[in-house]
N, CA, C and O atoms as a printed pandas DataFrame, in Angstrom:
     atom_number atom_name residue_name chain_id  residue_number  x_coord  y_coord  z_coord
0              1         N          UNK        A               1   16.196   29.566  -19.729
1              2        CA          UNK        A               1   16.628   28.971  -18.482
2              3         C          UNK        A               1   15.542   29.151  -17.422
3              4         O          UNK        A               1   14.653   30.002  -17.396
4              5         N          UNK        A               2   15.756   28.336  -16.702
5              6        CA          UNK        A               2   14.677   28.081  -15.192
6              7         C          UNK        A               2   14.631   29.158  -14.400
7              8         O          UNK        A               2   15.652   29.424  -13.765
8              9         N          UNK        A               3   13.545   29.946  -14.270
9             10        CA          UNK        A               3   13.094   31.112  -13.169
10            11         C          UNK        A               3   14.152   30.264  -11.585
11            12         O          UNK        A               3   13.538   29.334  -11.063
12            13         N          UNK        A               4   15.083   30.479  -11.164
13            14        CA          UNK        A               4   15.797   30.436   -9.975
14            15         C          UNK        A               4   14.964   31.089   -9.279
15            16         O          UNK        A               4   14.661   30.439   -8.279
16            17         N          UNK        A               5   14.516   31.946   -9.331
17            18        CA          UNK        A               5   13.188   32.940   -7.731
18            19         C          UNK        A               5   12.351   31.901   -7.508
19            20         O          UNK        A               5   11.992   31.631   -6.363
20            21         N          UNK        A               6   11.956   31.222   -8.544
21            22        CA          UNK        A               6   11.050   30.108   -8.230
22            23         C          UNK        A               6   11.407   29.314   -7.301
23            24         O          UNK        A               6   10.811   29.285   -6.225
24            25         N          UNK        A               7   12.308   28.642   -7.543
25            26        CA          UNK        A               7   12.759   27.620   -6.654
26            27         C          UNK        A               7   13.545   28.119   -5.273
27            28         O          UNK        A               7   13.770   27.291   -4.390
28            29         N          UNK        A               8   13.960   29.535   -5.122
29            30        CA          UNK        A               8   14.766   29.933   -4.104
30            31         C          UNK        A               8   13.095   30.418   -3.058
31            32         O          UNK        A               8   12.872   29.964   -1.936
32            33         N          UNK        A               9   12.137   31.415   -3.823
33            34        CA          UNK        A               9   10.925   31.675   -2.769
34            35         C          UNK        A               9   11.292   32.767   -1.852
35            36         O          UNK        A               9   10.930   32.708   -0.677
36            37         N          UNK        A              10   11.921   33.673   -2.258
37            38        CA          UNK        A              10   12.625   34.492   -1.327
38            39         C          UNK        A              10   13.006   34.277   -0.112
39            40         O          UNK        A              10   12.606   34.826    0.915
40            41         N          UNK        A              11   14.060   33.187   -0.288
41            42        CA          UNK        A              11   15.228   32.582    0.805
42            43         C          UNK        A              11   14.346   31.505    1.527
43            44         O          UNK        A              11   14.850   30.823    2.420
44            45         N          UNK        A              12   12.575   31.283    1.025
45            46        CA          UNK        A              12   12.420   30.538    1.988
46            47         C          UNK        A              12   12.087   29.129    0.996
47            48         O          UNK        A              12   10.925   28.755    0.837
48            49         N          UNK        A              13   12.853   28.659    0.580
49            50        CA          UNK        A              13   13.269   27.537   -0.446
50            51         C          UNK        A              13   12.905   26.772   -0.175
51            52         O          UNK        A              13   11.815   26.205   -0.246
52            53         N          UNK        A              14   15.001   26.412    0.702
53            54        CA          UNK        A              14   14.980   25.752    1.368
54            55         C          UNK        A              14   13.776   25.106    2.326
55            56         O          UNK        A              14   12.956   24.341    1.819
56            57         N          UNK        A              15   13.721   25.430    3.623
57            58        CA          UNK        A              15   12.531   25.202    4.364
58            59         C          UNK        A              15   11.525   24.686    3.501
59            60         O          UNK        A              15   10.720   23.957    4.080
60            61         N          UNK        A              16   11.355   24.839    2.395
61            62        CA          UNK        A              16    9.747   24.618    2.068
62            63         C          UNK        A              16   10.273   23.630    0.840
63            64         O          UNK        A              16    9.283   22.914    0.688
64            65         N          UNK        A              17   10.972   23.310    0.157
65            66        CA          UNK        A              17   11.665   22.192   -0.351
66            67         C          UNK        A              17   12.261   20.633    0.965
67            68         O          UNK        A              17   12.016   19.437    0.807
68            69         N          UNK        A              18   12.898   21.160    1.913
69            70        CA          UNK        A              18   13.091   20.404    3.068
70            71         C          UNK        A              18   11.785   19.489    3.327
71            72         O          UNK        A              18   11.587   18.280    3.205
72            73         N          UNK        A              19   10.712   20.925    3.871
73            74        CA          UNK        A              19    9.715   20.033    4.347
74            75         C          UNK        A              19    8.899   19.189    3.474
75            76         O          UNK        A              19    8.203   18.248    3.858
76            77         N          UNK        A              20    9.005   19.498    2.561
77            78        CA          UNK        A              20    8.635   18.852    1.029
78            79         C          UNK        A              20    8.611   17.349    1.005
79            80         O          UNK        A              20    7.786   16.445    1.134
80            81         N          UNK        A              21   10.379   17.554    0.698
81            82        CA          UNK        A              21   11.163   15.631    0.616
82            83         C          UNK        A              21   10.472   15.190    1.934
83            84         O          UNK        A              21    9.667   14.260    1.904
84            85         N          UNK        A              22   10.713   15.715    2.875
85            86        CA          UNK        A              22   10.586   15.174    3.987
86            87         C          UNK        A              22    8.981   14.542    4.422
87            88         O          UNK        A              22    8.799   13.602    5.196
88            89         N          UNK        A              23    7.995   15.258    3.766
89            90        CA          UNK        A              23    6.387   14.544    3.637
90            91         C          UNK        A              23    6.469   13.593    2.967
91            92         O          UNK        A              23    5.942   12.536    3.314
92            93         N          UNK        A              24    7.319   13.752    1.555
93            94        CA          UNK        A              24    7.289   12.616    0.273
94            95         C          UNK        A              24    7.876   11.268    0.984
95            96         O          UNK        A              24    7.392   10.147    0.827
96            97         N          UNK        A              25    9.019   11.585    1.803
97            98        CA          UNK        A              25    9.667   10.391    2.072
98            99         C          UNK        A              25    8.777    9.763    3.339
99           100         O          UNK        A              25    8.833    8.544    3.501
100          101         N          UNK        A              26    8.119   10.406    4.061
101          102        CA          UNK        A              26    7.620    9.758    5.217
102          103         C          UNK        A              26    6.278    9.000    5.148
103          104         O          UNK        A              26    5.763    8.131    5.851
104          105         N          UNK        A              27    5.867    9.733    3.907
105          106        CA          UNK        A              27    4.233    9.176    3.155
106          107         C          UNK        A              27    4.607    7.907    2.498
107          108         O          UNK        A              27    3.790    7.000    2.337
108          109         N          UNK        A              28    6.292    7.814    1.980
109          110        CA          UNK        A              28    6.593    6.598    1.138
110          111         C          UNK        A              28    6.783    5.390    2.050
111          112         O          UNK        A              28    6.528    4.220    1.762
112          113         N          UNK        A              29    7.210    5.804    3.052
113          114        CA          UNK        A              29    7.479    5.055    3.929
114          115         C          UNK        A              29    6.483    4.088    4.682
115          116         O          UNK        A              29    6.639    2.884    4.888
116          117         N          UNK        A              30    5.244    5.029    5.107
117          118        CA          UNK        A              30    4.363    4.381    5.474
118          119         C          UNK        A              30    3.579    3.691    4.446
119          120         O          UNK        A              30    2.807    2.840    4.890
120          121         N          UNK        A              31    3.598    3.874    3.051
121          122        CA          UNK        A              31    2.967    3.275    2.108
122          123         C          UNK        A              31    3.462    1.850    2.063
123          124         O          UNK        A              31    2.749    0.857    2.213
124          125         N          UNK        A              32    5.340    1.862    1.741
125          126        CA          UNK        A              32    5.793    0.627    1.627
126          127         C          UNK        A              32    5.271   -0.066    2.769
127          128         O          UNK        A              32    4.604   -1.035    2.408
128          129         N          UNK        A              33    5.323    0.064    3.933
129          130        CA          UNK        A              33    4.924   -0.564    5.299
130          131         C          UNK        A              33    3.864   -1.562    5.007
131          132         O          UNK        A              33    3.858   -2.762    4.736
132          133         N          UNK        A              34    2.611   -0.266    5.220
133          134        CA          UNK        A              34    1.524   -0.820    4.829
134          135         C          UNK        A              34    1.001   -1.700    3.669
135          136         O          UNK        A              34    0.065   -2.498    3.731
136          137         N          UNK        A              35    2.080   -1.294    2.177
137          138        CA          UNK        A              35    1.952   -2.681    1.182
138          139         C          UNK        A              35    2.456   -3.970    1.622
139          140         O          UNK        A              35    1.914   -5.045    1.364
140          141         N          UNK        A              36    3.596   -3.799    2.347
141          142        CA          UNK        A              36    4.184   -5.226    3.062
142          143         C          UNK        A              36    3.146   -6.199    4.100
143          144         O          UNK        A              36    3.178   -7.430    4.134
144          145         N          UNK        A              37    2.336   -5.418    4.828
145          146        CA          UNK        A              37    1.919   -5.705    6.027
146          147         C          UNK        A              37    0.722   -6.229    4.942
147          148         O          UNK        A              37    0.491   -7.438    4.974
148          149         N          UNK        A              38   -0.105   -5.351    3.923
149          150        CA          UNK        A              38   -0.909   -6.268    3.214
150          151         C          UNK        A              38   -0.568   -7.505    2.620
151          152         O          UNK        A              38   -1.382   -8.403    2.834
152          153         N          UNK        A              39    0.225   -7.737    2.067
153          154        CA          UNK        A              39    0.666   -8.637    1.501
154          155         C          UNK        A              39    0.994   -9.605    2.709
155          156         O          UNK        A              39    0.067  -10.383    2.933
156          157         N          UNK        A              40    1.876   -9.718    3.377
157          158        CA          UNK        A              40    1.828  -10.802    4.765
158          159         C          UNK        A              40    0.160  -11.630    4.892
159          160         O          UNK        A              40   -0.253  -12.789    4.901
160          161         N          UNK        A              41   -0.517  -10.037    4.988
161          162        CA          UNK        A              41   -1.473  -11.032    6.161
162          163         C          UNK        A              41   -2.354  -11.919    4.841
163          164         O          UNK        A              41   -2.946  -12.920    5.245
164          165         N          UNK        A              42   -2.491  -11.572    3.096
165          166        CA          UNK        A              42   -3.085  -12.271    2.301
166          167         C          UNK        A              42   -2.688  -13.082    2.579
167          168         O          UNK        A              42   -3.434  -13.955    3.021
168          169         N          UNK        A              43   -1.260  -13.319    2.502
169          170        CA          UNK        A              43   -0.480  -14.903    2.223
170          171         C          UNK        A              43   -1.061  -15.706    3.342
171          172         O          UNK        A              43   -1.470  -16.829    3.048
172          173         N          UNK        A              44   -1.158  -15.309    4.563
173          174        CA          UNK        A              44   -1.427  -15.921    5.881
174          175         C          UNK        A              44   -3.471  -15.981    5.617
175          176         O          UNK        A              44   -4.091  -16.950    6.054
176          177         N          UNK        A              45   -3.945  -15.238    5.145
177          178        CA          UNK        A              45   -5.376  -15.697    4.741
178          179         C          UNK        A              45   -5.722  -16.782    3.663
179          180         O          UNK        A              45   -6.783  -17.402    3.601
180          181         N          UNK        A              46   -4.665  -16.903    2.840
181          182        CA          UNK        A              46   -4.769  -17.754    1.943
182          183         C          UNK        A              46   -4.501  -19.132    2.160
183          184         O          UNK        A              46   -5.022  -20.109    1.623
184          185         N          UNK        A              47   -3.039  -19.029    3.583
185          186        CA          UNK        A              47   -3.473  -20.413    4.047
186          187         C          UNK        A              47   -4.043  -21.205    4.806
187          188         O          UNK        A              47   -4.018  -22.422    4.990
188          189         N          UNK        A              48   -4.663  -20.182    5.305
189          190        CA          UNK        A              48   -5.844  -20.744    6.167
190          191         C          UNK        A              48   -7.450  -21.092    5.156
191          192         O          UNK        A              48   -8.439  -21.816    5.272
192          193         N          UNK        A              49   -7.032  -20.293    4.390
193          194        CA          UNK        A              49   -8.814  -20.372    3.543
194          195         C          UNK        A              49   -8.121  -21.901    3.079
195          196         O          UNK        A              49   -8.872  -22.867    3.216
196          197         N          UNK        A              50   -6.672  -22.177    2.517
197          198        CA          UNK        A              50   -7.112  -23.562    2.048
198          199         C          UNK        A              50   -6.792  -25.000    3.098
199          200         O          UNK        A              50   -6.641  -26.193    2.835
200          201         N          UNK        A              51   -6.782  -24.296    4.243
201          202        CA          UNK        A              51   -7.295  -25.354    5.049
202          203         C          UNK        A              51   -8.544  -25.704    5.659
203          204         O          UNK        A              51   -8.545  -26.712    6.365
204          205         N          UNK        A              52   -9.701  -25.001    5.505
205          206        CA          UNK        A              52  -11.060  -24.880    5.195
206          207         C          UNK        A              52  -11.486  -26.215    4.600
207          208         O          UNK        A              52  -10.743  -26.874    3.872
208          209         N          UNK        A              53  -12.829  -26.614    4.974
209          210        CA          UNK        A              53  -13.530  -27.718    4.100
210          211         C          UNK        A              53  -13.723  -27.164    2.966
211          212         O          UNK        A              53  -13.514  -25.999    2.629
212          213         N          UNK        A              54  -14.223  -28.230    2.249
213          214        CA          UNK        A              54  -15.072  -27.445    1.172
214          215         C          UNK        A              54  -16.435  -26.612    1.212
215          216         O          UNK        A              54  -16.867  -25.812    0.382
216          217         N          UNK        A              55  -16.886  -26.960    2.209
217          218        CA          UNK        A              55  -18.590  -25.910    2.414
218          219         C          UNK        A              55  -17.807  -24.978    2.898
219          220         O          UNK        A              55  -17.877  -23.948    2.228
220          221         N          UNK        A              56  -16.936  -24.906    3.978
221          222        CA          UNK        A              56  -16.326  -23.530    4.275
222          223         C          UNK        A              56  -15.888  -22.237    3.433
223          224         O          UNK        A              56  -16.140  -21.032    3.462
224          225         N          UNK        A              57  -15.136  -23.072    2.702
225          226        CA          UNK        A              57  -14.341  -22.763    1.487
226          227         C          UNK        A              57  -15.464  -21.964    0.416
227          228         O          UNK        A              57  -15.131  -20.951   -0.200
228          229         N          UNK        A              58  -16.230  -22.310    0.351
229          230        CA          UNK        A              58  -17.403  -21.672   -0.686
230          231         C          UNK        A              58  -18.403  -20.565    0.000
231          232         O          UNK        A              58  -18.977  -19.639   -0.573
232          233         N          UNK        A              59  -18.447  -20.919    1.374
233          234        CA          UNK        A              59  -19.333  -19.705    2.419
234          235         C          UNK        A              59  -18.297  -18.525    2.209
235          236         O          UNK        A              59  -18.724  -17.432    1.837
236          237         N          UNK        A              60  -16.649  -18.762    2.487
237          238        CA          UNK        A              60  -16.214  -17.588    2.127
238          239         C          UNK        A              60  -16.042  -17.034    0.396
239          240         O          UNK        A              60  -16.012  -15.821    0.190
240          241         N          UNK        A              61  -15.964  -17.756   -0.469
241          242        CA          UNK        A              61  -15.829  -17.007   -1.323
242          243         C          UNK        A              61  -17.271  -16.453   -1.623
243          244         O          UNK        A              61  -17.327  -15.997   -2.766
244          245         N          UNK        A              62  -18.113  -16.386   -1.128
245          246        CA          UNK        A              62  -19.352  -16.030   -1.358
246          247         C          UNK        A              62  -19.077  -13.901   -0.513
247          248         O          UNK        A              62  -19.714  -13.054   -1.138
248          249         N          UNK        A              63  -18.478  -13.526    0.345
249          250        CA          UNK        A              63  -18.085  -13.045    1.157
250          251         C          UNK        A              63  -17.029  -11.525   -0.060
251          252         O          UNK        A              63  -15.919  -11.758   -0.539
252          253         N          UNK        A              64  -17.652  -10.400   -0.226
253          254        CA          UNK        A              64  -17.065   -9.707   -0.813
254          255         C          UNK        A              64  -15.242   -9.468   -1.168
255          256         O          UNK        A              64  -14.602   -9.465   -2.219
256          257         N          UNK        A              65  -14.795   -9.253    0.532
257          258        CA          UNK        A              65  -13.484   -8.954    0.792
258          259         C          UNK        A              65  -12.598   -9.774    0.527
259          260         O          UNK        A              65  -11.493   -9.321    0.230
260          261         N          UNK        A              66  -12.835  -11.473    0.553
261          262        CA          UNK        A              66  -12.967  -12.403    0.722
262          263         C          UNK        A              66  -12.545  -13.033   -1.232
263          264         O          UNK        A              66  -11.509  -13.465   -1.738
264          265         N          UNK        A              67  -13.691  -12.820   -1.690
265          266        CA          UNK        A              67  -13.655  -12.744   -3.309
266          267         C          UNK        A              67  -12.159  -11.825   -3.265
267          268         O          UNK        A              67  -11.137  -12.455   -2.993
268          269         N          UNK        A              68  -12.083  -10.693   -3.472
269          270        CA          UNK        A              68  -11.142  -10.217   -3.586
270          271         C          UNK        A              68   -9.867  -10.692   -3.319
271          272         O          UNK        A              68   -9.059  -10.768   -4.245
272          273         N          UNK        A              69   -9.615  -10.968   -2.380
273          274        CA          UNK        A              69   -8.228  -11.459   -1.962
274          275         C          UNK        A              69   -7.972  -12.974   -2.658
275          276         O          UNK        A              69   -6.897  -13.231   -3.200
276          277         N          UNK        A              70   -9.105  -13.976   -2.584
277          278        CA          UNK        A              70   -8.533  -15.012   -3.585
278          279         C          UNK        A              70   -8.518  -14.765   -4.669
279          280         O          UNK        A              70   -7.733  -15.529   -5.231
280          281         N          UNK        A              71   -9.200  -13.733   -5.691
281          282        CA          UNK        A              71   -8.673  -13.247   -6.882
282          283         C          UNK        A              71   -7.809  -12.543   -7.130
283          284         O          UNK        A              71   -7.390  -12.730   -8.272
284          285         N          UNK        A              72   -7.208  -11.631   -6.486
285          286        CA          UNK        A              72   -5.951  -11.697   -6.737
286          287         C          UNK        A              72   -4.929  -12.176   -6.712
287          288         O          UNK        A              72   -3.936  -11.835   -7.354
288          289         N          UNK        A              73   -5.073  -13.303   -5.730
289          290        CA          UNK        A              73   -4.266  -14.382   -5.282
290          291         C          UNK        A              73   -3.849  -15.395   -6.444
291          292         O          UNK        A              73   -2.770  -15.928   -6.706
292          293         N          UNK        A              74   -5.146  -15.461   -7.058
293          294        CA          UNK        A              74   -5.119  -16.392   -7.975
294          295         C          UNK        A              74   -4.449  -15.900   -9.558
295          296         O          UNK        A              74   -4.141  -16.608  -10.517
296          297         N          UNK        A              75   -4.376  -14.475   -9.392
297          298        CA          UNK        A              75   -3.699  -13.942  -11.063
298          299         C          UNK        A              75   -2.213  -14.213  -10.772
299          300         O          UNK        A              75   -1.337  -14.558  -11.566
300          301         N          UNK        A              76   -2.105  -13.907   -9.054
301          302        CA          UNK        A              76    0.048  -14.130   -9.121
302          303         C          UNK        A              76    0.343  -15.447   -9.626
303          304         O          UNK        A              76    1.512  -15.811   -9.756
């Protein structure tokens, strides 16, 4: 069976399990955020890149960050 001292910490467990969840959940939080907020602004880059000419259109994919985001764009 499971060492219980382990997880109790001599009474200071709690507290240190608490503050625990409480990093995990607030780190998750800002993660989901920030995946949402990425995802928005691709979609909103993507429709602007294809309202671009075509010379436009090729100056940016020439453009590192740029490559990136229409390739991934292009596997969904």
């Amino acid at each position: 069976m499971i060492n219980l001292e382990i997880l109790f910490m001599n009474s200071y467990g709690v507290y240190v399990w608490l503050s625990f969840i409480f990093t995990f959940v607030i780190c998750l939080g800002f993660y989901l955020k920030t995946n949402k907020t990425l995802k928005k602004l691709e979609k909103d880059f993507i429709k602007e890149a294809e309202s671009l000419s075509k010379q436009e259109f090729e100056n940016l994919k020439k453009q590192k960050i740029a490559k990136e985001i229409l390739v991934s764009h292009s596997k969904n």
